[in-house]
Backbone as CSV, one residue per row, in Angstrom:
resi,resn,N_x,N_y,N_z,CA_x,CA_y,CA_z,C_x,C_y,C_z
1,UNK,94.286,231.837,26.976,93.151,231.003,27.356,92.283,230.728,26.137
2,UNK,91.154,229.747,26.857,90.545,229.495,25.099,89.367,230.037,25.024
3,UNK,88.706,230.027,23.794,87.376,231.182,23.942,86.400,230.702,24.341
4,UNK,86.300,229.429,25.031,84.774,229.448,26.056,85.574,229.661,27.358
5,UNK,86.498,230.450,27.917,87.022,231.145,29.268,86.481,232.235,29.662
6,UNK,86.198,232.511,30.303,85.800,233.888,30.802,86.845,234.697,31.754
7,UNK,87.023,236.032,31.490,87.776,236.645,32.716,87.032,236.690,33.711
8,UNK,88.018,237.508,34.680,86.946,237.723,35.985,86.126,238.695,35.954
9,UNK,86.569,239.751,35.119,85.459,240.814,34.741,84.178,240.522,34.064
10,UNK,84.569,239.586,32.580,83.491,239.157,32.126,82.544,238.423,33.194
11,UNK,82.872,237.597,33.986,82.493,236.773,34.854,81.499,237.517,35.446
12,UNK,81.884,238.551,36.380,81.181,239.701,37.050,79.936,240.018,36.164
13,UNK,80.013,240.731,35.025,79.403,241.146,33.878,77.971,240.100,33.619
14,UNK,78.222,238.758,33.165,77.944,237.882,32.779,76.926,237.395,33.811
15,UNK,77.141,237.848,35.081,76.113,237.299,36.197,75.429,238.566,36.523
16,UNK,76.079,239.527,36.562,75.699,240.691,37.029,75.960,240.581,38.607
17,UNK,77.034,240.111,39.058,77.571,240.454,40.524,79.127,240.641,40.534
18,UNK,79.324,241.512,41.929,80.766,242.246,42.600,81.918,241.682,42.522
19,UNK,83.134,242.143,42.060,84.049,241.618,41.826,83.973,240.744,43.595
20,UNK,83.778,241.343,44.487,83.459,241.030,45.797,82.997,239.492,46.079
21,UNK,81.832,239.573,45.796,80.995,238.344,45.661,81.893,236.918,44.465
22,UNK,82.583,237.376,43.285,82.732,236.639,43.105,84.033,235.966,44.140
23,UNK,85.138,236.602,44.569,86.071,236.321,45.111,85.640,235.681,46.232
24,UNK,84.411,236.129,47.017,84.043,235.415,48.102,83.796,233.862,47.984
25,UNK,83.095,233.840,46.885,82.641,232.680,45.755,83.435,231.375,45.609
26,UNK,84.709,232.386,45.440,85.764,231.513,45.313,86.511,230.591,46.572
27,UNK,86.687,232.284,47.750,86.974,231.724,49.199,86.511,230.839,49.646
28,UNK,85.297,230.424,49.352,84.745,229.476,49.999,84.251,228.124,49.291
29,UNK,85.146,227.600,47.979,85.032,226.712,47.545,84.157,226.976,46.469
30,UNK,82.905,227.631,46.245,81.830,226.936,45.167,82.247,227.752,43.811
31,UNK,83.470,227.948,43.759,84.067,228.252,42.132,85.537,228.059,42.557
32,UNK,86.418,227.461,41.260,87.596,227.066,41.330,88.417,227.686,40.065
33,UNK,88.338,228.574,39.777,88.712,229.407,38.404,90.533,228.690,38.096
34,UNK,90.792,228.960,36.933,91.959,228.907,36.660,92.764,230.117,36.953
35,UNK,93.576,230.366,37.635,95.028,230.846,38.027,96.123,231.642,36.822
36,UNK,95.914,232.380,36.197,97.760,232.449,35.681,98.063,234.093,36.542
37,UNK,98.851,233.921,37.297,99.832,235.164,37.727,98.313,235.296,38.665
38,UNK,98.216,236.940,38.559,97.183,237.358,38.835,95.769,237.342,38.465
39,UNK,95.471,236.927,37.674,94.516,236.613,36.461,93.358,235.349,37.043
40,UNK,92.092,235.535,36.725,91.669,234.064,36.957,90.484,234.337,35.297
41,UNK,90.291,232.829,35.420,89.588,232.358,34.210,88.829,231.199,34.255
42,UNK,88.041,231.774,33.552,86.229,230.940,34.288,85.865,229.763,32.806
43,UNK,86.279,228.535,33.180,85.478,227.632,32.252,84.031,227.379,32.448
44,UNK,83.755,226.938,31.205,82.613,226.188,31.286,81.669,225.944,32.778
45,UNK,82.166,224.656,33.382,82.120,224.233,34.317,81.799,225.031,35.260
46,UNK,82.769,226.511,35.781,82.493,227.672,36.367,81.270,228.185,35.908
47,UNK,80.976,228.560,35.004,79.569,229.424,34.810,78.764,228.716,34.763
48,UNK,78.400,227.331,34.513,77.485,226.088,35.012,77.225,226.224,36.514
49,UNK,78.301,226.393,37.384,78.261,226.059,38.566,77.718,227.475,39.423
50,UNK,78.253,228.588,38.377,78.454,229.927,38.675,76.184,229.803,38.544
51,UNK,75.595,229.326,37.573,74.532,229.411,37.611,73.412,229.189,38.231
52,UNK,74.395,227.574,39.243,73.238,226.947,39.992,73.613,227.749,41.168
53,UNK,74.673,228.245,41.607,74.654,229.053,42.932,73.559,229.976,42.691
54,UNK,73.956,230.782,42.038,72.927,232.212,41.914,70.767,231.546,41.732
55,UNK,71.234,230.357,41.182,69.336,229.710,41.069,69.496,229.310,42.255
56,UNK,70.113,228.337,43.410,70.068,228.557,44.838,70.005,229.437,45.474
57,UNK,70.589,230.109,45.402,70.219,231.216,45.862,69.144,232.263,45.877
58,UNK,68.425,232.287,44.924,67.172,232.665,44.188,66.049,231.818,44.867
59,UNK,66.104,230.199,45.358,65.368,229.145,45.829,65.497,229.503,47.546
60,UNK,66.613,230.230,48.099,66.319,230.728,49.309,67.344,230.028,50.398
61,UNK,68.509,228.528,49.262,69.441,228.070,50.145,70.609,229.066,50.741
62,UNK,70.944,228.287,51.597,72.246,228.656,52.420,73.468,228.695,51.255
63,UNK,74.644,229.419,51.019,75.495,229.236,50.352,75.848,228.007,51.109
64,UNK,76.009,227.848,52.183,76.730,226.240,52.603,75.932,225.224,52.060
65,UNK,74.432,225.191,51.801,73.627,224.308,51.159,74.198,223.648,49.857
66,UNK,74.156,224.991,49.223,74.931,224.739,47.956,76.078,223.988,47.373
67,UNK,77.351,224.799,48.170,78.507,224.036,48.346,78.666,222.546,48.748
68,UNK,77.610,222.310,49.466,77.744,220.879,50.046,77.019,219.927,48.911
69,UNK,75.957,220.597,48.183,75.025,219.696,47.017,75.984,220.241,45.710
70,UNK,76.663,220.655,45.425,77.979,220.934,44.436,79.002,219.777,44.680
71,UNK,79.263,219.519,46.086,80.343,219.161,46.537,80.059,217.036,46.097
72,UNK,78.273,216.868,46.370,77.795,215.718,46.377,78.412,215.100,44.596
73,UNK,78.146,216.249,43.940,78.489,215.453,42.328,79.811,215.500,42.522
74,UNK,80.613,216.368,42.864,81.985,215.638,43.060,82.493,214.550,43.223
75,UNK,81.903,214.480,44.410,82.453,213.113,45.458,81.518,211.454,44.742
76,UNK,79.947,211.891,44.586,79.339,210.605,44.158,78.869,211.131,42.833
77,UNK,78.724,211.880,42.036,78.161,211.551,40.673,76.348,212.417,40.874
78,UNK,76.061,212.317,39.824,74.775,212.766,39.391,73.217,212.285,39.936
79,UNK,73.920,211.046,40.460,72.394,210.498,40.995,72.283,210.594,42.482
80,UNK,73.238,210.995,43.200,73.585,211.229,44.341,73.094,212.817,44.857
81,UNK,74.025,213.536,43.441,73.175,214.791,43.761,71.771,215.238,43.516
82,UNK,70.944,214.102,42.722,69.691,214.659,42.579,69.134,214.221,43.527
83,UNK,69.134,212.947,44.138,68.493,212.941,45.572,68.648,214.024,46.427
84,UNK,70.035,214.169,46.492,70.481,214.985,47.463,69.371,216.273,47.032
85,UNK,69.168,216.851,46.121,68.463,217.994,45.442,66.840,217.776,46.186
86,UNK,66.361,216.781,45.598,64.711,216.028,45.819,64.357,216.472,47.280
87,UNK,65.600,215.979,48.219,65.428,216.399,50.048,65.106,217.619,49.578
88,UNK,66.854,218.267,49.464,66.378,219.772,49.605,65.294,220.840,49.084
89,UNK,64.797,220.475,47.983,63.544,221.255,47.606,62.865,220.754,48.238
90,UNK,62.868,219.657,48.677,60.869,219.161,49.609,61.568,220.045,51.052
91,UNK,62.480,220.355,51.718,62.757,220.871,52.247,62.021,222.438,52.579
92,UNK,62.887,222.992,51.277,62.406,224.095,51.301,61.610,224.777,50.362
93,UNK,60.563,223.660,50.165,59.153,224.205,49.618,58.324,224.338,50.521
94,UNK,58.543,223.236,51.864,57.943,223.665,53.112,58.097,224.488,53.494
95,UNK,59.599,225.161,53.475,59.653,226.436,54.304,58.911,227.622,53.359
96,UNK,59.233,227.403,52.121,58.564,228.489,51.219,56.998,228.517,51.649
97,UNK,55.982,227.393,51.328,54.875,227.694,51.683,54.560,227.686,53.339
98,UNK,55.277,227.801,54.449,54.922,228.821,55.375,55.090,229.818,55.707
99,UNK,56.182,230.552,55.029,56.083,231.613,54.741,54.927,232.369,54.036
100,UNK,54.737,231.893,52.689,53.586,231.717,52.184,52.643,232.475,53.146
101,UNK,52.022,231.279,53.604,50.895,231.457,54.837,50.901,232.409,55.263
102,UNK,52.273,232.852,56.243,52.618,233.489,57.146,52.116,235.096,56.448
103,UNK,52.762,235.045,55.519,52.723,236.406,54.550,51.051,236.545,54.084
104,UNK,50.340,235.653,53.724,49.141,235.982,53.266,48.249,236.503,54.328
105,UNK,48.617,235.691,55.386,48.098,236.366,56.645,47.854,238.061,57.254
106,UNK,49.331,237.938,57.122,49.763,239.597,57.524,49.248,240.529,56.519
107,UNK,49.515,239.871,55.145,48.453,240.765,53.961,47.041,241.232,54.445
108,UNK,46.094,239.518,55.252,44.697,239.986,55.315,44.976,241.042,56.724
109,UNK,45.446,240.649,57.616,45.666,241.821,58.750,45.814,243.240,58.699
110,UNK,46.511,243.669,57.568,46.996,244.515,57.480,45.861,245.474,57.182
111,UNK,45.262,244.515,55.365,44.287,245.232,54.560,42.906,245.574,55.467
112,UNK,42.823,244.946,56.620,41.207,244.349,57.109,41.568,245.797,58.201
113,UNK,42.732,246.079,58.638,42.951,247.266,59.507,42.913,248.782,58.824
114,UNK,43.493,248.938,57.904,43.613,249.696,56.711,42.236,249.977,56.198
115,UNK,41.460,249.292,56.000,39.979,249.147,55.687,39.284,249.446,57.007
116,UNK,39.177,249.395,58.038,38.692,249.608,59.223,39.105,250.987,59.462
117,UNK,40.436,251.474,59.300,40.624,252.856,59.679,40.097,253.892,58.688
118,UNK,40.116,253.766,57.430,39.505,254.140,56.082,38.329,254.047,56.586
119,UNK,37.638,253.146,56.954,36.012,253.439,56.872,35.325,254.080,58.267
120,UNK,36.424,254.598,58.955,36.561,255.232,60.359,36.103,256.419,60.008
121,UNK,36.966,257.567,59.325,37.742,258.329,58.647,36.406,259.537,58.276
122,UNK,36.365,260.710,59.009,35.519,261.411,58.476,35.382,261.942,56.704
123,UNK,34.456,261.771,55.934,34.377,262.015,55.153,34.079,263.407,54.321
């Protein structure tokens, strides 16, 4: 192979995830490694692709999210997938900031109870 290839170990290494995860990775389309015998080998392209999964994933998509906005530059090209992208973050920046909310909430609940039992609290 040539030296921007990666094994599957390096691969693992290189992301810092399970030989597991990557094979799953594979099962399900969003990496296509090269093949010899038993062996697979990760171009370019793979650890590009290998990167935006793991930053999707990090952003809170579905692996099917992914695969399907991977799948968009395939099929139509670059401008296809950045729309396609534009939805999905306005998507799920909504969901991020209600969570958000949701969470800041339970923060003041929590602290305002915590503070109430504390100032209960024989001294």
């Amino acid at each position: 192979m040539s030296e921007d290839t990666l094994t599957f170990k390096e691969m693992c290494a290189k992301f810092d995830v399970t030989p597991r995860t990557l094979r799953y990775y594979e099962y399900i389309e969003l990496l296509s490694p090269i093949k010899e015998g038993r062996s697979r080998f990760y171009t370019p392209r793979e650890v590009a692709r290998m990167t935006l999964v793991l930053r999707g994933r990090r952003f809170g998509f579905s692996l099917e999210e992914i695969r399907q906005w991977l799948e968009i530059y395939e099929q139509q090209g670059t401008e296809a997938q950045m729309e396609a992208w534009i939805a999905m973050a306005d998507r799920q920046l909504g969901e991020l900031r209600t969570q958000y909310e949701q969470l800041a909430e339970t923060i003041t609940d929590l602290q305002k109870l915590r503070d109430d039992i504390a100032a209960d609290m024989p001294k």
